[in-house]
C-alpha positions as CSV (number, residue, x, y, z in Angstrom):
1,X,-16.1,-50.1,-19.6
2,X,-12.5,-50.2,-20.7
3,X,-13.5,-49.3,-24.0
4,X,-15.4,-46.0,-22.8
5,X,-12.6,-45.0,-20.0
6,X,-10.0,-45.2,-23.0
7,X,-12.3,-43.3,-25.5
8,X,-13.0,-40.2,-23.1
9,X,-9.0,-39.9,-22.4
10,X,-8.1,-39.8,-25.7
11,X,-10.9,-37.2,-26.4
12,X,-9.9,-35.2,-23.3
13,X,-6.5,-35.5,-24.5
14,X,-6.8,-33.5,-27.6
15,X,-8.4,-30.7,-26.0
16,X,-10.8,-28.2,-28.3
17,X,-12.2,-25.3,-29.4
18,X,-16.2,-24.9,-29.9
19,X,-17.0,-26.5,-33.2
20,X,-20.6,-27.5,-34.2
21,X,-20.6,-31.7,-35.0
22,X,-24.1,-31.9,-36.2
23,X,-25.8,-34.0,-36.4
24,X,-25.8,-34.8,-33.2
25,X,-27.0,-38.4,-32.7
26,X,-26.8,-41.1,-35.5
27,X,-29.0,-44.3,-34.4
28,X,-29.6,-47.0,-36.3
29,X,-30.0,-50.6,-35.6
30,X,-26.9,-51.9,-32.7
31,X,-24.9,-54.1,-32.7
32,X,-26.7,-55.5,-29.8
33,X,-29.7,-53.9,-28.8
34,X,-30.2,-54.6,-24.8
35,X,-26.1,-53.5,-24.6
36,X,-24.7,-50.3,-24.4
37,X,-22.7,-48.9,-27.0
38,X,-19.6,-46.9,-27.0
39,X,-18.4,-45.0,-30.1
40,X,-15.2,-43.0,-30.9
41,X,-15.1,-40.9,-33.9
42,X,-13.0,-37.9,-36.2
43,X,-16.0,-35.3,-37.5
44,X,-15.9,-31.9,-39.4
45,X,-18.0,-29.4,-38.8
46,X,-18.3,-25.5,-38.8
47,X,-15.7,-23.4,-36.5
48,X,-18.6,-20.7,-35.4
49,X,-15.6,-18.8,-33.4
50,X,-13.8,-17.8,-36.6
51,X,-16.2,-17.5,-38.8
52,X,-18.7,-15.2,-36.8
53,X,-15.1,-13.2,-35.9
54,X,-14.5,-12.6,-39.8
55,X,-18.8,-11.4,-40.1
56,X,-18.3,-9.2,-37.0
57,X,-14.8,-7.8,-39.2
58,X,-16.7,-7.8,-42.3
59,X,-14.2,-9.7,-43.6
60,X,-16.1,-13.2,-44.2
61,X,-15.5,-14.6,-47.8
62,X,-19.0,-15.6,-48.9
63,X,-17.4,-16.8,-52.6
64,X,-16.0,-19.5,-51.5
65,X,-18.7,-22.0,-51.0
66,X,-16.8,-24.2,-48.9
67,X,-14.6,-23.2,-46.4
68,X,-11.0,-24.5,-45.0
69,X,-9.5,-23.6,-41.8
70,X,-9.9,-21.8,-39.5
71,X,-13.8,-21.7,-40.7
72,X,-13.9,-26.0,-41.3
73,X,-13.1,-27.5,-37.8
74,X,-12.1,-31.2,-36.8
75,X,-13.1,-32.7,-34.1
76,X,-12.8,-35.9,-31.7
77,X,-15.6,-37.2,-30.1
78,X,-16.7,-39.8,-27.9
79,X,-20.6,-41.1,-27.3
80,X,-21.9,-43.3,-25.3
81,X,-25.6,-44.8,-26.4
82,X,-27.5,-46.4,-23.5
83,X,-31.0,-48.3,-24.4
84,X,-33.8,-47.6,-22.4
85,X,-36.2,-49.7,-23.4
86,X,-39.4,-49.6,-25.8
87,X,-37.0,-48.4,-28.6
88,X,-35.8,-45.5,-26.8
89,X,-31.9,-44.5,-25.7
90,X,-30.1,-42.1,-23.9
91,X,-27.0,-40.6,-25.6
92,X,-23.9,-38.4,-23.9
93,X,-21.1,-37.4,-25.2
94,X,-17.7,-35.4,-25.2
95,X,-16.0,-33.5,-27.7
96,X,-12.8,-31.6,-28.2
97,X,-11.4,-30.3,-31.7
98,X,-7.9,-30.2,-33.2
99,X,-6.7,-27.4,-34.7
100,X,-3.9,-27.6,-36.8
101,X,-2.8,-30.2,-34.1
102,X,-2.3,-27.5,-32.0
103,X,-4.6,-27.9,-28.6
104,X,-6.4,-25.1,-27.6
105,X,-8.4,-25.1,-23.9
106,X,-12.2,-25.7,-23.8
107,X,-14.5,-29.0,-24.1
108,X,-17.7,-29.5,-25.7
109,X,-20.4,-31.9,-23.7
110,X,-23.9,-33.2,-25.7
111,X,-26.5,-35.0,-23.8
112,X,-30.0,-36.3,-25.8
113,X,-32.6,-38.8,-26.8
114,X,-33.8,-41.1,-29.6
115,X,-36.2,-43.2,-30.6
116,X,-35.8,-45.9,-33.5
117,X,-38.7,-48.3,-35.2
118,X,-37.4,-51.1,-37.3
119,X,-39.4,-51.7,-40.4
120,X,-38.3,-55.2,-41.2
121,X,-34.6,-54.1,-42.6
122,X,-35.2,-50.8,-42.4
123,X,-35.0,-48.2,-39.5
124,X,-36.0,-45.3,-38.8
125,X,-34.8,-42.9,-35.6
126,X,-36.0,-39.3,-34.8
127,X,-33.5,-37.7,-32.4
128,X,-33.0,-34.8,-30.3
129,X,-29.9,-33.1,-28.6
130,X,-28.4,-30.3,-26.4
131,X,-24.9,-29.2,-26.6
132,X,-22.3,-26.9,-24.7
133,X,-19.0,-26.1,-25.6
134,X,-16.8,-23.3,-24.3
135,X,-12.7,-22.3,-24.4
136,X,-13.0,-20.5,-21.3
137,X,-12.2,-17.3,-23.1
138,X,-8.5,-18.2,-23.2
139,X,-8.1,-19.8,-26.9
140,X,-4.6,-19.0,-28.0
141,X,-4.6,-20.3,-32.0
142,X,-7.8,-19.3,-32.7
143,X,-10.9,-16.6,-32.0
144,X,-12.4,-17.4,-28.7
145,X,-16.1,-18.5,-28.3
146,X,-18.9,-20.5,-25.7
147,X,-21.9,-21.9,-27.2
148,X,-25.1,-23.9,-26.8
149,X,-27.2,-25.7,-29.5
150,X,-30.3,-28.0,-29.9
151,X,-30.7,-29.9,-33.2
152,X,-33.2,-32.4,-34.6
153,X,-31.8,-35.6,-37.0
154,X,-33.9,-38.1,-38.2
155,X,-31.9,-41.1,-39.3
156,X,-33.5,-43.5,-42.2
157,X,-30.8,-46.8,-42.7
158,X,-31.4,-50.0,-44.2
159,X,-29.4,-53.4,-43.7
160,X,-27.0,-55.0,-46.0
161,X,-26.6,-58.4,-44.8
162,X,-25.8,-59.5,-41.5
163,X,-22.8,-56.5,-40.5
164,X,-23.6,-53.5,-42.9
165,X,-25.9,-50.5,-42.5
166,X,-26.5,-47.6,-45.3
167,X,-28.5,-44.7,-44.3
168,X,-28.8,-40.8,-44.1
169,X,-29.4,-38.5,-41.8
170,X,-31.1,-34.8,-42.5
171,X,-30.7,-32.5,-39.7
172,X,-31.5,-29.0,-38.1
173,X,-29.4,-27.5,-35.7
174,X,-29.8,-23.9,-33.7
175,X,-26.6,-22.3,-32.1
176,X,-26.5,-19.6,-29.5
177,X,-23.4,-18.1,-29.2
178,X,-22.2,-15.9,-26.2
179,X,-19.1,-13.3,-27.3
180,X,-19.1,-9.4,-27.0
181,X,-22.3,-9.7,-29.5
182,X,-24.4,-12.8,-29.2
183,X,-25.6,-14.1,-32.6
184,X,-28.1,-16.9,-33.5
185,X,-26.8,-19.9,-36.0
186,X,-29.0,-21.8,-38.1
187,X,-27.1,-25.1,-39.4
188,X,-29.1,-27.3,-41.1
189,X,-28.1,-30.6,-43.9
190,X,-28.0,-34.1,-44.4
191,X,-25.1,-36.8,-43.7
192,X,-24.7,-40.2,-45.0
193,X,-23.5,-43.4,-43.5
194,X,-22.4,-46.0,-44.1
195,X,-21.7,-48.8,-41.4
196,X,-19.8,-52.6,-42.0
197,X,-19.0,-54.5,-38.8
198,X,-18.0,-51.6,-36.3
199,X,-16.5,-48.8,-38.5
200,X,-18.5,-46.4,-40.0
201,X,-17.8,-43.9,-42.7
202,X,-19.6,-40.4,-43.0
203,X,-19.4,-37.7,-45.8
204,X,-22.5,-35.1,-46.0
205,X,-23.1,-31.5,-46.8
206,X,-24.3,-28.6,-44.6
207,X,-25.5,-24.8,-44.7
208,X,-24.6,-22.4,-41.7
209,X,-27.0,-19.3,-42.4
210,X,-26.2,-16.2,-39.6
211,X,-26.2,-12.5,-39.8
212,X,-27.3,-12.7,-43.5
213,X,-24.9,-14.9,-45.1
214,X,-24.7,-18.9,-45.6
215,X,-22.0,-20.4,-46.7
216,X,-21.4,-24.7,-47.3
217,X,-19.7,-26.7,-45.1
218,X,-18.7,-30.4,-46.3
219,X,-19.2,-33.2,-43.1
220,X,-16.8,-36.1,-43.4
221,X,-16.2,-38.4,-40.4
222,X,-14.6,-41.6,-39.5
223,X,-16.2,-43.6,-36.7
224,X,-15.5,-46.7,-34.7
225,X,-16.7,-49.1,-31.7
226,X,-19.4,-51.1,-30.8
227,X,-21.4,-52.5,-27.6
């Protein structure tokens, strides 16, 4: 309980823009599987604000390939994962981005549910999510932007021992956003993981296709915490 009260503040403290950490839910075998778990983590993802400001300019760059602030964003994030029973668990979460350091007003909230078979060392969990993040309208470093998004993971790991965990997750995720023109995100790739004792270490790839163009994001996260 301590450790979840002190990973919320320090999310809340950072405050955020809207930036799309997908995928959503990463499950694989816990630590301890009738005990809640409580994760705190530093992800990259897509900034949808900026990026979908520069389309609506006609000023996106779609040479680059990969993209670096203000179109890469980095985010804090705190998730709770609570077992249900039969395989099943409940996820919730809260996320808030950094910016050049600089805060910006708005939080991001994700809410879902997975499933996970274990085939001797290996495990396999399907997934599904919701998420909502918003900057009120009043971002001051950045483009503003409010959006909502559902994405799919499936994440296949396998055990190393006693305390490690290697696996990857592919994902698809769909994003709504709600500016002066609303447009329809597609963000879809694959992250690895890789997990010994309680810190884990992500680096994947992704694709954000909207309005006729795609462009590469690269997905690199640090995460931490246990039951």
């Amino acid at each position: 309980m301590r450790c979840a009260a002190g990973g919320l503040a320090l999310v809340l403290l950072g405050a955020c823009a809207p930036t799309s950490l997908a995928p959503s839910i990463i499950r694989y075998e816990p630590l301890d599987a009738d005990e809640p778990e409580h994760r705190l983590s530093m992800r990259s993802g897509p900034r949808l604000a900026s990026a979908l400001t520069s389309l609506s300019a006609g000023t996106v760059d779609t040479e680059v390939g990969t993209p670096v602030p203000p179109e890469l964003g980095v985010a804090l994030e705190y998730q709770r994962t609570q077992p249900l029973g039969q395989g099943f668990a409940f996820h919730a979460g809260v996320q808030a981005e950094l910016f050049y350091f600089l805060p910006s007003p708005g939080i991001g909230l994700m809410g879902g549910i997975s499933w996970r078979k274990q085939f001797g060392t290996v495990s396999i969990a399907p997934a599904l999510a919701v998420r909502g993040a918003t900057d009120f309208g009043i971002a001051t470093a950045t483009p503003s932007g409010s959006f909502i998004s559902g994405d799919f993971g499936l994440s296949i790991s396998a055990a190393e021992g006693d305390s490690a965990r290697l696996g990857i997750t592919p994902f698809l995720s769909v994003v709504q956003s709600f500016r002066a023109t609303m447009n329809t995100v597609f963000f879809t790739g694959a992250l690895l993981f890789a997990r010994i004792r309680s810190i884990e270490l992500l680096v994947g790839v992704g694709r954000v296709y909207t309005g006729g163009v795609a462009w590469n994001v690269p997905l690199l996260g640090v995460r931490a915490g246990g039951n």
